[in-house]
C-alpha positions in Angstrom: 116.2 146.5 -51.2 116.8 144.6 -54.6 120.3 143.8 -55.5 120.0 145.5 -58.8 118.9 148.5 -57.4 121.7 148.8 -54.9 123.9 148.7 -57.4 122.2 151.7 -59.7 122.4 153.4 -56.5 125.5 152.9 -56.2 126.3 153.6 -59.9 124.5 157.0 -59.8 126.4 157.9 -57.0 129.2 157.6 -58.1 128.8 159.1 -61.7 127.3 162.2 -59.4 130.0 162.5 -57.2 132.5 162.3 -60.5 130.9 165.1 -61.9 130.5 167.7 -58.9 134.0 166.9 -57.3 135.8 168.8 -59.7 133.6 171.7 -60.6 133.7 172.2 -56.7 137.4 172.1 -56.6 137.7 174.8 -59.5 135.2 176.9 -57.9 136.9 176.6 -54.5 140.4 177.3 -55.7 139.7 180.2 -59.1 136.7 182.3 -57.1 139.9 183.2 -54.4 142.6 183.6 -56.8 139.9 185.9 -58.8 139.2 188.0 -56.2 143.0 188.2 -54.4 141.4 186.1 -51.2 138.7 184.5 -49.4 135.6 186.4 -50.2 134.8 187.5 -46.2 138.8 187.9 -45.2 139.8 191.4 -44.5 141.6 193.0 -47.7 144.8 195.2 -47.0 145.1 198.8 -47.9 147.4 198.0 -50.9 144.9 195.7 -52.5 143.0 196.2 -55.7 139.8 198.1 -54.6 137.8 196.5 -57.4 138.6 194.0 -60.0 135.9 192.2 -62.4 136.0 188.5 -62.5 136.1 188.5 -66.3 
């Protein structure tokens, strides 16, 4: 492999990586706190029955 195109590579890998590492950590971290726990966990009697995420 050329030299030059290791390096694009590498580039575009990294400019990738920069922009889906932190729309994965807000989507990880605001879709729980939205919806008051892991979406799967088992909710407690005294939670919200329905909330919108708006």
């Amino acid at each position: 492999m050329d030299s030059s195109l290791r390096l694009f590579i590498r580039q575009f890998g990294g400019v990738v990586l920069a922009a889906l590492v932190p729309v994965i950590l807000i989507a990880f971290m605001s879709i729980p706190f939205n919806l008051g726990g892991h979406p799967g966990d088992v909710r407690s009697a005294a939670a919200p029955v329905a909330q919108h995420m708006t």
